[in-house]
VEXLOMI-237643 format. One line per field, with one value per residue (C-alpha): residue number from 1; z, y, x. Coordinates in steps of 0.05 Angstrom, whole numbers. Last residue first. Layout:
BEGIN
num	NUM; ...
pz	Z; ...
py	Y; ...
px	X; ...
END
This chain:
BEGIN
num	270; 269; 268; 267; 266; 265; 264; 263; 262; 261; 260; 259; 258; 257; 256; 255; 254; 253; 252; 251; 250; 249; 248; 247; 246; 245; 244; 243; 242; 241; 240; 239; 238; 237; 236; 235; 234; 233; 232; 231; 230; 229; 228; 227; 226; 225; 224; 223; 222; 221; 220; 219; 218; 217; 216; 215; 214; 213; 212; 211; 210; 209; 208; 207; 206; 205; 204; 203; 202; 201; 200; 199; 198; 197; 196; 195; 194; 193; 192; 191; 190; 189; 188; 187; 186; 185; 184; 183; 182; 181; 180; 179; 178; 177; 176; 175; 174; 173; 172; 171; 170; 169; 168; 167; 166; 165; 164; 163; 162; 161; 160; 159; 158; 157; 156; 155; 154; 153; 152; 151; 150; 149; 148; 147; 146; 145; 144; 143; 142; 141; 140; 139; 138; 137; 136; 135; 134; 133; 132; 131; 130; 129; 128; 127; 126; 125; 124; 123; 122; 121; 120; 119; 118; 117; 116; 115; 114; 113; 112; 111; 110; 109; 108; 107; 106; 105; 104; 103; 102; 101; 100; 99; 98; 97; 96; 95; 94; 93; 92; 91; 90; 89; 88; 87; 86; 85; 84; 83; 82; 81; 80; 79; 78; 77; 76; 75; 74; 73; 72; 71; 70; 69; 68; 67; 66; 65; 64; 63; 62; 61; 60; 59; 58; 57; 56; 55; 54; 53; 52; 51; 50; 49; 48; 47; 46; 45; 44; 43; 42; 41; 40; 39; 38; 37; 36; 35; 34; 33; 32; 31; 30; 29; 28; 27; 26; 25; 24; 23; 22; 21; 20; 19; 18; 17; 16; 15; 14; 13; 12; 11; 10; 9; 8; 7; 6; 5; 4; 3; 2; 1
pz	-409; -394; -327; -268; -234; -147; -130; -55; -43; 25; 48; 87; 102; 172; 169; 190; 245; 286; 288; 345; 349; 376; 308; 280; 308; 269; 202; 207; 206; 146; 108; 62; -3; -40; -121; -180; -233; -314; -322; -313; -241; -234; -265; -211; -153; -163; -177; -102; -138; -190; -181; -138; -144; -83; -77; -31; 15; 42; 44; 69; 127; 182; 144; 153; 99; 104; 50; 1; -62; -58; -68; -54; -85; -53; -28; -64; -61; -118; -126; -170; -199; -274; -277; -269; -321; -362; -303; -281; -342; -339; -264; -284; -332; -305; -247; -298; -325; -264; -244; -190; -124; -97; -134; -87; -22; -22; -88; -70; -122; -111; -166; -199; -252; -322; -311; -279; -249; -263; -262; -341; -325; -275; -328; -392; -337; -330; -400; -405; -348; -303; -255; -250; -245; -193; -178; -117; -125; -50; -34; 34; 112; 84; 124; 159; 179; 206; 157; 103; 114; 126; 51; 22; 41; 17; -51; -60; -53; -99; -147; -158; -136; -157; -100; -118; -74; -75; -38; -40; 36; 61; 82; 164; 156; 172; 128; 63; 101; 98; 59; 59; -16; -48; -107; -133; -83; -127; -85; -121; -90; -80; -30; -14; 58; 70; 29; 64; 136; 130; 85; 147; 191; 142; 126; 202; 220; 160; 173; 248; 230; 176; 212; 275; 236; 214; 273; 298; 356; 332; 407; 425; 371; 310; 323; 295; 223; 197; 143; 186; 235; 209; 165; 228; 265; 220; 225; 271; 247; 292; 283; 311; 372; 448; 487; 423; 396; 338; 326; 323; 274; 228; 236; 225; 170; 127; 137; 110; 45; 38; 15; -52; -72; -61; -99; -56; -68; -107; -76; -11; 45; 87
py	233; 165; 144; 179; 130; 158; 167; 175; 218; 212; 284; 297; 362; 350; 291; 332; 365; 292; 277; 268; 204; 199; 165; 221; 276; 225; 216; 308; 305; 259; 312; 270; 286; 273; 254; 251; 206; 199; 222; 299; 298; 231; 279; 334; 289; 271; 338; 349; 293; 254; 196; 223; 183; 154; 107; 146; 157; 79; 62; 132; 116; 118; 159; 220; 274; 321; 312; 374; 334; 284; 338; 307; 259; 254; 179; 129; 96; 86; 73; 41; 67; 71; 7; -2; -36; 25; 69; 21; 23; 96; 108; 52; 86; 163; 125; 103; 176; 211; 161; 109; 100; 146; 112; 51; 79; 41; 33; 2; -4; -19; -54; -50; -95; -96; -103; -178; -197; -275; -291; -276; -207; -187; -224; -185; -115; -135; -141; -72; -97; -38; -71; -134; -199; -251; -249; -263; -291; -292; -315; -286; -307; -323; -377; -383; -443; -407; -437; -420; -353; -345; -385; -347; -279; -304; -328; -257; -216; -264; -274; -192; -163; -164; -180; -196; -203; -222; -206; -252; -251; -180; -176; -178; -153; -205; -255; -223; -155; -186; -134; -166; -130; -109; -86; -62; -94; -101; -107; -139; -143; -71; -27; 17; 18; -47; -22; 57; 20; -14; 44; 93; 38; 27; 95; 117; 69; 90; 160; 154; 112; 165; 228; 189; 165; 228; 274; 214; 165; 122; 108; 26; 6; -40; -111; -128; -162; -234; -236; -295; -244; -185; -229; -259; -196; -181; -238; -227; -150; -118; -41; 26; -4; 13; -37; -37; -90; -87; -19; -45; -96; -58; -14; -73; -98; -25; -39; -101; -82; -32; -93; -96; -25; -42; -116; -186; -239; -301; -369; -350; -367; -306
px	-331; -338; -370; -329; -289; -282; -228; -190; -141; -95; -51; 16; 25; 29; 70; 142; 108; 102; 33; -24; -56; -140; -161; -199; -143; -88; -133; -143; -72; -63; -96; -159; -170; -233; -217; -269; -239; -234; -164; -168; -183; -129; -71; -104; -102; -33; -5; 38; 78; 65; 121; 172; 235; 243; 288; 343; 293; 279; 360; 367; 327; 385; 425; 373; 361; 300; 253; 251; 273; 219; 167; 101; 50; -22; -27; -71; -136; -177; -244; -299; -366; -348; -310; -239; -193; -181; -168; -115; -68; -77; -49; 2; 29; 27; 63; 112; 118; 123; 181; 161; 183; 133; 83; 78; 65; -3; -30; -99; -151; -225; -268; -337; -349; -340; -268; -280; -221; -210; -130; -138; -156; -104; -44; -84; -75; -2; 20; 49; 102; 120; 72; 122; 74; 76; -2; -32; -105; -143; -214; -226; -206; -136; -108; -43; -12; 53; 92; 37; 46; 123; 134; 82; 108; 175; 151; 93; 164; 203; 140; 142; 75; 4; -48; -116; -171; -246; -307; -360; -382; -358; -293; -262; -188; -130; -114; -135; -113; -36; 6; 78; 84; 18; 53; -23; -68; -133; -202; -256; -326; -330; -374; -315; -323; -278; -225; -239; -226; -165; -139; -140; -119; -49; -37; -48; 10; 56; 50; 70; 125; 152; 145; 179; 237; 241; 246; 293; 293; 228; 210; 193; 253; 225; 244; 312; 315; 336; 287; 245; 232; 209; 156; 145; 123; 85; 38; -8; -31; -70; -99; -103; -64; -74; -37; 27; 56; 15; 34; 114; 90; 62; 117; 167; 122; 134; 205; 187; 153; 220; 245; 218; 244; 314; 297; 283; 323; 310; 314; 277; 308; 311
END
């Protein structure tokens, strides 16, 4: 990795999240493609992902990580918005990759070292985003971040949809209580929200192997995620991961069974 600055703990989990990408893409019969994983996994100076996750957890955890990413393929392009917000959106490459309605726009908020080294395997590679693309090197824990989204062009009058994909985990209950309320105020009555349903961080079973990924999680909302958003100006629908892996023809390891989606719906003002 070249990049000047180095990634964060938390940052780098973005490419153990590319390895799996990766690893599906590989794959004769994948949920999804994405080209440039592979590079991402490549230029930090890390091994392929193995062809059999050789844990209980490591196979909980792939297996989640490939349905997350289809499953939210499809609901961003469902969603019926013109502005799409990636909220720490990491190596996440649907601007290059995902085929958006004429006039859509999207924003990706990160760290500048994580949206640097994405940019610097991109644009090596000659890669062009098939949408109009703003990243935005701004730390979400920053109050200021909703001016920085505005000021980059998002429209708050209009309708929006909001991807926090295994972000909150990492965050405290309060930050994600934060961020939850930060993005409510930008989002129009109308827009959506896609998130996972919290769990209890101190129940998952305890593997070296992925203790670098575990050992940062610090919960966020937990099992009440859906009921903090219920009482914060949305409507949520959940969605149990297993019923994503029968839809998509992928049975799950036990330990994602009670693993669950939400997506929001903005109520107008109460």
């Amino acid at each position: 990795m070249t990049t000047s600055e180095p990634l964060s703990p938390v940052s780098r989990t973005a490419l153990s999240v590319a390895r799996v990408r990766a690893y599906e893409s590989s794959r004769p019969d994948p949920l999804f493609v994405d080209p440039y994983a592979a590079a991402f996994v490549t230029a930090a100076g890390l091994e392929p992902a193995p062809t059999r996750p050789d844990s209980a957890l490591a196979r909980a955890l792939v297996a989640h990580g490939i349905l997350r990413t289809r499953f939210y393929d499809d609901r961003l392009l469902a969603a019926g918005a013109d502005q799409v917000v990636l909220l720490a959106a990491g190596l996440d490459t649907r601007a290059y990759r995902l085929d958006w309605p004429a006039g859509t726009r999207v924003f990706e908020i990160d760290l500048d070292p994580v949206l640097a080294f994405k940019a610097q395997v991109l644009d090596g590679l000659g890669a062009v985003p098939l949408v109009e693309r703003t990243a935005l090197p701004v730390d979400l824990l920053d109050a200021r971040w909703p001016e920085r989204l505005v000021e980059a062009g998002f429209d708050p009058a209009r309708r929006s949809v909001w991807l926090a994909e295994g972000l909150l985990v990492y965050l405290s209950a309060e930050e994600a209580a934060g961020l939850l309320t930060a993005v409510t105020g930008l989002a129009a009555p109308g827009s959506r929200l896609l998130v996972e349903q919290g769990q209890d961080v101190s129940r998952t079973p305890h593997d070296p192997a992925f203790a670098h990924l575990t050992g940062l999680w610090r919960g966020g909302l937990g099992p009440g995620t859906d009921g903090w958003l219920d009482g914060h100006g949305w409507t949520t629908g959940i969605t149990p991961l297993a019923r994503i892996g029968e839809a998509y023809g992928r049975p799950l390891p036990d330990l994602s069974a009670t693993r669950a989606f939400i997506e929001a719906r903005r109520r107008t003002a109460d």
